[in-house]
N, C-alpha and C positions, 0 to 999 in steps of 0.2 A: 500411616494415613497421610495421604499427600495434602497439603492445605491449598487453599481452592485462590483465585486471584481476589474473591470478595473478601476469603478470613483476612490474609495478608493486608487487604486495605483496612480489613476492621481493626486490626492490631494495631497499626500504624496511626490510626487515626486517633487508637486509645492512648496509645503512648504520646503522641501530639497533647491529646486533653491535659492529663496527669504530667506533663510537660508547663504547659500553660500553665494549670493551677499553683504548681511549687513556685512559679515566676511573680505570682501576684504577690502584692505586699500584705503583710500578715496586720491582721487588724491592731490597730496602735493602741494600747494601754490608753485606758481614761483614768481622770486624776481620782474617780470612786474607785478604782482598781486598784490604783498606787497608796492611796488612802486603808483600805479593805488589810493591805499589808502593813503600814507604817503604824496602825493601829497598837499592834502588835510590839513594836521597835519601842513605841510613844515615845522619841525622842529626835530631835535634829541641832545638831551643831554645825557651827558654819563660822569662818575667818571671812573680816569683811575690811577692804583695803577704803583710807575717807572717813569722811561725818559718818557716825555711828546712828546721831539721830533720828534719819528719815527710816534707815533698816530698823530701828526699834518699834516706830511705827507701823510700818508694812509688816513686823512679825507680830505684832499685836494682830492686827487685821487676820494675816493665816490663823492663829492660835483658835481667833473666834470662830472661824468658818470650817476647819479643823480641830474640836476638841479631842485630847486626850495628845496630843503632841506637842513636848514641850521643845520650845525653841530657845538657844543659847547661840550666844553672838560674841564673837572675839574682835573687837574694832582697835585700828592701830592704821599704822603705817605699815605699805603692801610689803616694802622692803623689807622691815620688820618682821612682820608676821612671815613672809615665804621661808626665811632663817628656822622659827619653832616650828613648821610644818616637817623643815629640813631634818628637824634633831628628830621628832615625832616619829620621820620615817625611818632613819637609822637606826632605831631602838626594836621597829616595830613594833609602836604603839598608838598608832593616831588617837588623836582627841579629838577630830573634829572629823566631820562627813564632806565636806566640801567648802572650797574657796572663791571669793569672788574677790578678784585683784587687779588691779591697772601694770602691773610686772606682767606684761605679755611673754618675755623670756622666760620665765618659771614652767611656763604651761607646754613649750616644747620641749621643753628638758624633762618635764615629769612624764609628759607623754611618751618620749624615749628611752624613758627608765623604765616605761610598765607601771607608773603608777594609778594613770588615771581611767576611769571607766569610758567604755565607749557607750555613749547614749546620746539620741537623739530628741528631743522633745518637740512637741507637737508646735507648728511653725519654723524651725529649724530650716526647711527649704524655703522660707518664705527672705533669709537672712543670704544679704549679699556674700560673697567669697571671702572678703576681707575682714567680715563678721565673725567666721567660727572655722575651724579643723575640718576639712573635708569625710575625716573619719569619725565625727562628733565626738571626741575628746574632750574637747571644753567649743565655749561659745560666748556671745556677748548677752549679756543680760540686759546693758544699754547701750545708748553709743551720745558718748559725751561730748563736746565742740569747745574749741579752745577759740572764742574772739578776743579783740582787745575787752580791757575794761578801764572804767574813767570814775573823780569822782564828778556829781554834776553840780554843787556846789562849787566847784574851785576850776572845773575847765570850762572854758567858753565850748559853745555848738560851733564854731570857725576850729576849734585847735584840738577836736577829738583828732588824735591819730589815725591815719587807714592804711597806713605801712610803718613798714618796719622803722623806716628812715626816720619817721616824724616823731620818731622818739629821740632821736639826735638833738633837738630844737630845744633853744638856751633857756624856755621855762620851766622845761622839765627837769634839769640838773639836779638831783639829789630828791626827785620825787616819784623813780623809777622802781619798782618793784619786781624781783620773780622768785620764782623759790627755786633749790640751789640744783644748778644743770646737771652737776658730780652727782646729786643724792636722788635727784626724782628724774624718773625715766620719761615722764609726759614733757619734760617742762627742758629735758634732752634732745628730746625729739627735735620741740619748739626752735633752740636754739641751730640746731643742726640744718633744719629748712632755713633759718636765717641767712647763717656764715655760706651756706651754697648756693644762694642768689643773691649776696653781696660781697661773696668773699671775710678771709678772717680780719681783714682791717676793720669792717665792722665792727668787731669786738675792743677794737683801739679805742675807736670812738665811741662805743658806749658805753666801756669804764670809767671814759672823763668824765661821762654824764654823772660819776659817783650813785650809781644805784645802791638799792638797798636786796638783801637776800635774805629771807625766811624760808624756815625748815616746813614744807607744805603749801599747800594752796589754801587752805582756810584762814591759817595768819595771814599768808601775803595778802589775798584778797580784804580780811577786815582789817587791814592798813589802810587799804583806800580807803571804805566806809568812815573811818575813825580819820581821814585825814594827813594822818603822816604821810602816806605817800599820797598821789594822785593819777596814776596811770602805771596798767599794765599790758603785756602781749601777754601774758602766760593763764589766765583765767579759766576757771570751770564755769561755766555758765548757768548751771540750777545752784552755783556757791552762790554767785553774783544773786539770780531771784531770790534767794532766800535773805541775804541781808536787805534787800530790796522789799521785803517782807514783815522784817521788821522795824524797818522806816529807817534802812541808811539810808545817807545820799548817792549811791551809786547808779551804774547801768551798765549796759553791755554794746560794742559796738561792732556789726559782723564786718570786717575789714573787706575792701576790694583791692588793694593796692596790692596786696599778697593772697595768699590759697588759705581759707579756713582749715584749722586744724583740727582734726576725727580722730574719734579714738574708742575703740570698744572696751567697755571694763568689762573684762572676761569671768564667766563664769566656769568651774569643773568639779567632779563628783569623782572623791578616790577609789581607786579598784577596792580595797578593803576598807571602806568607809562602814563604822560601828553600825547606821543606821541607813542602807543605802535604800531600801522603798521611800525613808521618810524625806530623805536627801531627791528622788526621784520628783516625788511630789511637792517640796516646796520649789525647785527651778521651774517644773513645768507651769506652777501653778503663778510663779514670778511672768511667765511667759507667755501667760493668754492676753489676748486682744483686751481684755476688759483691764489685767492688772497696768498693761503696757501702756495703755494709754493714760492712765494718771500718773506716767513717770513726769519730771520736769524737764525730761530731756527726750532727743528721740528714741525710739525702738527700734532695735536693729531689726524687725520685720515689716517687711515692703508690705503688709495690710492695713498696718497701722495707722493710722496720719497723723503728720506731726504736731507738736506744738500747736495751740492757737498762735494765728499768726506770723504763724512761721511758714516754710515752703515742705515739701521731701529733701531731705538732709542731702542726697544726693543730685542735687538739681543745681546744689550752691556750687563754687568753684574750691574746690576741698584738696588736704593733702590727706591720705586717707592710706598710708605706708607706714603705720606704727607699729603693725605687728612683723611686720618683714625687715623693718629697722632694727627693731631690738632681737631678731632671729642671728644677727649677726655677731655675736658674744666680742670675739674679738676687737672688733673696730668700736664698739660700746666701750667698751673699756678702754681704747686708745682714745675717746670721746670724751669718758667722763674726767682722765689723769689731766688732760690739754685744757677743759673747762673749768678745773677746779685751780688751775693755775690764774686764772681772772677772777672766781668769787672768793677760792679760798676755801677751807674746809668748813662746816658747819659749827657757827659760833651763835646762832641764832633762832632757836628750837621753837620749834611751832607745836601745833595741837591738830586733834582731830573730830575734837569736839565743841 
């Protein structure tokens, strides 16, 4: 039977349909979905790089809104912790479901090893490029800003610093703080923006300053608070409100002399993660409009708005190259040998809590 010019258009048009349809995007899990399975799992573990305290909080909160899912938190140092994840995976045995670390380099390396799940969570396109893996491997959960920090008891409002330089100035000598450029990859970065819009003579001149170096941002930052030191460039900024919280004298100052420093602390879910619906469900549920805006810091999703009082993170004059920085293993490491020859190795051990 010969087919007629009408069938031919009708097949064609049907294959078009059933074409189009396979092209739509397949309706996206809701967190009662992801929930409906975790139930089951009723557990979530999770490695968390920083203060432990505000994630104990926020997992309280999940636990409530979520029962029957229990939550377990590994808080440390990311550097730290990526090491027993390290030993975890060589044995084949994780203990945990997912990571959230400021070690941006961990997350291409695990991604290239096959370790990490590809997932995307709802908002996900709403996050700039510099925010997450284009193949949703991992992603930011927030995106944290490195200003100066002062204390305001001891600086005048004339002698806040707004560049790098004004920390060079004779009252600052020996009331300089960072935490150690060798050990923490954020505060690497910092340094590295420096020395390449001043050159490494910089570095001559700001060892005379006799700084001080603590292991982390929580110590270095409650130095200031507590007075021993009085000025930083290397600061977390929801560190700074929280001791501002509990009535130090500190503050934060977003510098124009230099580029604000950005930086996503990354989140990821392992391909063989013990409890991966429950793992599914607490990132997403980290990632709605409602959880993201009571961060202290911004939201790596452009629906969000920022801070009271503050601007879109991306409107400020930013250097916003920390995950393509530390993408570079090699020159990291000719980084941290060359900076540890100015702080010296870690003699002065911080916390994280």
């Amino acid at each position: 039977m010969i087919a007629t010019i009408e069938d031919r258009l009708a097949a064609t048009a049907g294959i078009a349909l059933l074409a189009s349809l396979a092209a739509l995007p397949t309706r996206a899990q809701s967190l009662d979905d992801f929930y409906a399975k975790a139930k089951d799992e009723g557990a979530f573990a999770f490695y968390v790089g920083g203060p432990t305290a505000p994630w104990e909080a926020r997992t309280k909160v999940f636990e409530e809104r979520y029962p029957g899912i229990k939550v377990t938190i590994g808080g440390g140092f990311s550097n730290v912790l990526d090491r027993k994840v390290d030993a975890q995976l060589a044995v084949g045995k994780l203990e945990v479901d997912a990571v959230i670390f400021q070690t941006a380099g961990d997350f291409g390396r695990w991604k290239a090893e096959g370790r990490l799940l590809a997932f995307k969570p709802d908002g996900f396109n709403k996050m700039d490029a510099a925010f997450k893996d284009a193949d949703g491997t991992f992603w930011a959960t927030m995106v944290n800003v490195v200003p100066y920090m002062y204390n305001t008891e001891k600086v005048a409002a004339a002698d806040i610093p707004n560049a790098a330089t004004d920390f060079l100035k004779p009252q600052f000598k020996g009331k300089i703080v960072t935490a150690y450029p060798a050990d923490d990859d954020v505060t690497l970065w910092v340094f590295n923006h420096i020395v390449q819009k001043y050159g490494w003579s910089y570095m001559d001149k700001y060892m005379a300053q006799k700084p001080s170096f603590i292991q982390g941002h929580l110590g270095e930052q409650r130095s200031i608070g507590a007075g021993q030191n009085l000025v930083t460039f290397d600061s977390i900024l929801d560190i700074t409100e929280g001791l501002k919280r509990q009535g130090q004298p500190v503050d934060s100052h977003f510098q124009t002399g230099d580029a604000l420093p950005i930086w996503p602390l990354l989140g990821a879910i392992f391909k063989d993660a013990p409890h991966p619906n429950a793992a599914k469900l607490f990132l997403s549920w980290l990632l709605t409009p409602e959880q993201q805006a009571k961060l202290p810091t911004w939201s790596p999703r452009s629906d969000v708005p920022p801070p009271a009082g503050y601007k879109p993170i991306l409107s400020y004059k930013v250097a916003n190259d920390y995950r393509a920085f530390l993408s570079d293993e090699k020159k990291v490491a000719e980084l941290r040998k060359k900076f540890e020859g100015f702080s010296g190795p870690i003699v002065n051990s911080g916390g994280v809590r």
